[in-house]
Backbone as CSV, one residue per row, in Angstrom:
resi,resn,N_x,N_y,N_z,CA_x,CA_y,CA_z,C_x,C_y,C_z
1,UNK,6.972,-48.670,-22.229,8.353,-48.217,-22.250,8.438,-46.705,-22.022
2,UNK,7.377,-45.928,-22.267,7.324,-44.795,-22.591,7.289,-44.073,-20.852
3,UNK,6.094,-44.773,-20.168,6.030,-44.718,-18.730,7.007,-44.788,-17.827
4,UNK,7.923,-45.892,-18.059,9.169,-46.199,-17.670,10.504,-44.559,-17.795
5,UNK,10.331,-44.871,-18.869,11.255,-43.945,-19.047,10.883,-42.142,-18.363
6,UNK,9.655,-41.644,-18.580,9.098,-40.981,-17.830,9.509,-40.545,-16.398
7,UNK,8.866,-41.832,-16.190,8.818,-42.211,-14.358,10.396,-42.020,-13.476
8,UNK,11.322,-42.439,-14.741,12.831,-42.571,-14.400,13.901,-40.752,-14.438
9,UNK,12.831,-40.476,-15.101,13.578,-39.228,-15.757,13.066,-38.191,-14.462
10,UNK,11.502,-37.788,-14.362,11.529,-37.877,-13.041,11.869,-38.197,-11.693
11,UNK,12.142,-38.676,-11.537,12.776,-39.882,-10.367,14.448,-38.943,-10.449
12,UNK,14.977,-39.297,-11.028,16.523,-38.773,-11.375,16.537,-37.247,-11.481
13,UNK,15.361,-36.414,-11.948,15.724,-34.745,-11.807,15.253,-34.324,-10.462
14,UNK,14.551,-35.268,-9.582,14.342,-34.310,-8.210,15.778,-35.526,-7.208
15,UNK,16.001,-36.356,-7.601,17.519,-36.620,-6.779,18.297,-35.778,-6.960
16,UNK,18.660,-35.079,-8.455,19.643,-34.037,-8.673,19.700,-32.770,-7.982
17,UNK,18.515,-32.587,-7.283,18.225,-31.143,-6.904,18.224,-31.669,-5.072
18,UNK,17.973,-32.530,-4.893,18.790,-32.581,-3.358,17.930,-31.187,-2.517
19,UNK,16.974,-30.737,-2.685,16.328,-30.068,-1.534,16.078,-30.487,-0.180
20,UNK,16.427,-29.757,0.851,16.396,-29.832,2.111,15.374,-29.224,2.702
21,UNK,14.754,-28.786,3.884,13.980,-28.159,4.878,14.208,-28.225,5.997
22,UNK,13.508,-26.582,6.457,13.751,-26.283,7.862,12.697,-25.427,8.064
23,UNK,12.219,-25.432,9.377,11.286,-24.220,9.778,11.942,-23.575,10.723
24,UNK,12.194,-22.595,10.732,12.733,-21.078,11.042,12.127,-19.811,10.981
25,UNK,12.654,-18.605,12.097,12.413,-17.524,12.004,13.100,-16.784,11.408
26,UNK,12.769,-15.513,10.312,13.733,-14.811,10.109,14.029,-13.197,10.522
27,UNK,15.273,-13.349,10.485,16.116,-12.269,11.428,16.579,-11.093,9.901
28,UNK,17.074,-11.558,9.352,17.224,-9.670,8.305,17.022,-10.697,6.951
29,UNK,16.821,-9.259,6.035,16.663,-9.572,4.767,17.789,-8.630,4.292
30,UNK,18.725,-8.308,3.332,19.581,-7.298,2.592,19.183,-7.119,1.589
31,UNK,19.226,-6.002,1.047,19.037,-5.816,-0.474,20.126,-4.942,-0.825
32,UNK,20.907,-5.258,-2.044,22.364,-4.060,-2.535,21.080,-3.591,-3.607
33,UNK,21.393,-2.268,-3.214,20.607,-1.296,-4.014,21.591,-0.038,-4.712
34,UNK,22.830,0.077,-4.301,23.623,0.944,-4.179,24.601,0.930,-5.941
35,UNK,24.233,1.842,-6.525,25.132,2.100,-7.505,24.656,0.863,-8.941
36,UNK,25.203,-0.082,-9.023,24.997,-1.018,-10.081,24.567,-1.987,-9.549
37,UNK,24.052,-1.953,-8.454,24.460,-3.728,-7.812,22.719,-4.002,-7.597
38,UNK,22.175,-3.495,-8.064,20.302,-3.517,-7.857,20.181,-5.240,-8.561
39,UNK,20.807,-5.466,-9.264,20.495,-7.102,-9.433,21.027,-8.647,-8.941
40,UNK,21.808,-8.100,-7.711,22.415,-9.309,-7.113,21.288,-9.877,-6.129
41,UNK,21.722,-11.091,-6.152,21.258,-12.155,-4.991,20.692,-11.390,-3.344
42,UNK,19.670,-11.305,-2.937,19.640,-11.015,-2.027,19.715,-11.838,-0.473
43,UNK,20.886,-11.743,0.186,21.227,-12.625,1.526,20.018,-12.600,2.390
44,UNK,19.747,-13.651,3.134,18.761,-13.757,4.343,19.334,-14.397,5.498
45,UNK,19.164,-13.461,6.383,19.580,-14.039,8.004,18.761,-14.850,8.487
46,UNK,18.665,-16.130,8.683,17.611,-17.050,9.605,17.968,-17.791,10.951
47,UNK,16.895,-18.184,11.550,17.592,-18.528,12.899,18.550,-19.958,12.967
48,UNK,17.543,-20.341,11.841,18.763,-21.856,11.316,20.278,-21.333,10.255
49,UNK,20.798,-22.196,10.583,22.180,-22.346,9.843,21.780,-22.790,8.740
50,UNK,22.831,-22.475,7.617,22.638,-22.756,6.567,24.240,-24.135,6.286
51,UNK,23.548,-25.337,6.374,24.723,-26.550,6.546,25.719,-26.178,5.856
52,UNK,25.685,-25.714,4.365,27.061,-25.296,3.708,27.928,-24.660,4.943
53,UNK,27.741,-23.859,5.375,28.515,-23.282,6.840,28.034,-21.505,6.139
54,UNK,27.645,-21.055,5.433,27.517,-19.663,5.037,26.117,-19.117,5.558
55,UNK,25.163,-18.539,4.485,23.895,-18.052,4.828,22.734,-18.460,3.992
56,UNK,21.827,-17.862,4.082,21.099,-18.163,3.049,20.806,-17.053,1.367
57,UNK,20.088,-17.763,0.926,20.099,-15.806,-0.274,18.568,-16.619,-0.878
58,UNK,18.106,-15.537,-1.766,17.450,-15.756,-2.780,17.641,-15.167,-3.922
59,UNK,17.496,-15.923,-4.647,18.165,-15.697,-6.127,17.185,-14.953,-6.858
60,UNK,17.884,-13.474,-7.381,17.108,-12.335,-8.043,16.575,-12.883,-9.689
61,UNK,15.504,-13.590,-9.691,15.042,-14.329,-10.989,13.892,-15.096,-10.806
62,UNK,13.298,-15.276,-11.775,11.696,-15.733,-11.843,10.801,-14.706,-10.697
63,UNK,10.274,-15.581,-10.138,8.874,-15.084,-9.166,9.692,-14.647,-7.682
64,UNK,11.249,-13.934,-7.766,11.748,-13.450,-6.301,10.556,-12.858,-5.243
65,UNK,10.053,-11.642,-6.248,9.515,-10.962,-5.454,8.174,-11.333,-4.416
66,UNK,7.992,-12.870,-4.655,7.268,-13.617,-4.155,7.403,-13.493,-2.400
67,UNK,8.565,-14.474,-3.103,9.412,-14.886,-1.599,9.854,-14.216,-1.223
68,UNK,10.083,-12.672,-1.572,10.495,-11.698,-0.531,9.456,-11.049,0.330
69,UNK,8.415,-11.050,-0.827,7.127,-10.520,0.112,6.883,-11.672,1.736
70,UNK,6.972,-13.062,1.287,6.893,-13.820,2.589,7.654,-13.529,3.498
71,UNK,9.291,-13.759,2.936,10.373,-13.179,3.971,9.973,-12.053,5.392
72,UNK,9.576,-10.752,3.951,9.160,-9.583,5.104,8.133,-9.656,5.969
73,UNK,6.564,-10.828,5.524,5.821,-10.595,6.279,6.546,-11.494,7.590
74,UNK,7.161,-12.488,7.111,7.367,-13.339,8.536,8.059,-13.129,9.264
75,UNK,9.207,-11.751,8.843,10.004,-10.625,9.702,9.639,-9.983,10.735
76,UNK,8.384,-9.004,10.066,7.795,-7.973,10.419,6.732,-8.555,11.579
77,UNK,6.157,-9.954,11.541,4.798,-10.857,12.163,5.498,-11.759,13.569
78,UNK,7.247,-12.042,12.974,7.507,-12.560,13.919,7.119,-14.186,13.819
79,UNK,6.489,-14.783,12.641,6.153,-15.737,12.219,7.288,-16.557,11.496
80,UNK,6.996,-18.345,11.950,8.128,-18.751,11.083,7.413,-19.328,10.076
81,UNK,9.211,-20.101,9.323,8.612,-19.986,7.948,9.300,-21.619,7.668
82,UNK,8.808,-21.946,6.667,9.364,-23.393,6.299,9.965,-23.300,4.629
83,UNK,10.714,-23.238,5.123,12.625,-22.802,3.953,12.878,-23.919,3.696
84,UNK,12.297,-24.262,2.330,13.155,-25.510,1.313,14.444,-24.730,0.844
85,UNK,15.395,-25.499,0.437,16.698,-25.228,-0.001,17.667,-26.145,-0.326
86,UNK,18.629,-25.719,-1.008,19.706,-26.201,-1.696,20.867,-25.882,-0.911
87,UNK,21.673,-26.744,-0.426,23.089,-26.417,-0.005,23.900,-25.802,-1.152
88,UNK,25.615,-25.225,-0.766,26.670,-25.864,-1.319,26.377,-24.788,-2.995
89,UNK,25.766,-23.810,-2.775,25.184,-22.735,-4.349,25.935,-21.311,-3.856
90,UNK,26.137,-20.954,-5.163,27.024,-19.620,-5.128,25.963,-18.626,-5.723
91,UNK,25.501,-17.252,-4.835,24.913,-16.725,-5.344,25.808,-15.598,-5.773
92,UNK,25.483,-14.604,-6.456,26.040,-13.736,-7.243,26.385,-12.510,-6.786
93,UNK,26.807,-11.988,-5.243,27.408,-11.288,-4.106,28.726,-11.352,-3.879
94,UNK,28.601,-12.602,-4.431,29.917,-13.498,-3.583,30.965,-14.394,-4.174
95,UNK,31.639,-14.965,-4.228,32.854,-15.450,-5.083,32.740,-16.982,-4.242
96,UNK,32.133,-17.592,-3.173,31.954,-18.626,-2.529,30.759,-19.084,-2.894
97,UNK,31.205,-20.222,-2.668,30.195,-21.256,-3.346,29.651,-22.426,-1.985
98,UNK,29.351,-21.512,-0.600,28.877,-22.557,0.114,27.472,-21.695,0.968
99,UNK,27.299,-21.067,0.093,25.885,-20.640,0.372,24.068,-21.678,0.523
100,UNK,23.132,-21.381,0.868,21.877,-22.233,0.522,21.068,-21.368,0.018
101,UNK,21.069,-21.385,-1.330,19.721,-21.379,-1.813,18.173,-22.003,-1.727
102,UNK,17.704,-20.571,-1.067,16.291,-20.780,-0.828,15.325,-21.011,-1.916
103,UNK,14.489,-22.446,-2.115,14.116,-22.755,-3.314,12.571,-22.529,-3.478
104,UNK,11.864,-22.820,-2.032,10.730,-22.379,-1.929,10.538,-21.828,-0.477
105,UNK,9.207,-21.105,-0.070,8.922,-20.868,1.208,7.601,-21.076,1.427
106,UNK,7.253,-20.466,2.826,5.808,-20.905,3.230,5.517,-20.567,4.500
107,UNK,4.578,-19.672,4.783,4.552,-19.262,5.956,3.520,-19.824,7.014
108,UNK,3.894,-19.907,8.153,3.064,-20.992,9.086,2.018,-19.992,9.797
109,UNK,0.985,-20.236,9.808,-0.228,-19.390,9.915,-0.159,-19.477,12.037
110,UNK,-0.524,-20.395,11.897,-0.213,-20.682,13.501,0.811,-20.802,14.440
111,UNK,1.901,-20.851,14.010,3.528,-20.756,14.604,3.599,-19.752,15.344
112,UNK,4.097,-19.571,16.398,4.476,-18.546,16.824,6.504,-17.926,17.020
């Protein structure tokens, strides 16, 4: 019973989270650095659309500075990248709520 229930609870928290993917290049990164605003969401330009109809961001919390370090190398390399994400999320820039949050990344060694 114990397995069951487990297995189910699992099962039901990665349906809730609805992650998507795309492999893409990216085109800008922003950072608000200006005055108070050093802790908002930082936007990312990619060559894919972001389906909500907005952009993408990454959310200034846990291990960001991860995925920004990838961001820039795959900027700067010209390398793409494979962008898990969340539709339809409001990051904290913005008063709209049809942004994609970028949930993980990954950079393609051989891509050009």
């Amino acid at each position: 019973m114990k397995k069951i229930i487990f297995i189910l609870s699992v099962f039901l928290s990665t349906m809730a989270l609805a992650v998507e993917e795309v492999n893409t290049k990216v085109n800008l990164v922003r950072n608000y650095a200006a005055g108070g605003l050093g802790g908002l969401d930082m936007p990312v330009i990619l060559d894919a659309a972001c389906p909500s109809g907005s952009s993408f961001y990454i959310e200034k919390s846990g291990d960001y500075q991860t995925t920004l370090s990838i961001l820039l190398t795959a900027l700067t390399t010209n390398k793409t990248v494979s962008v898990a994400f969340e539709r339809g999320r409001k990051p904290n820039f913005t008063s709209l709520s049809n942004y994609c949050r970028i949930y993980s990344i990954g950079i393609n060694r051989n891509a050009l």
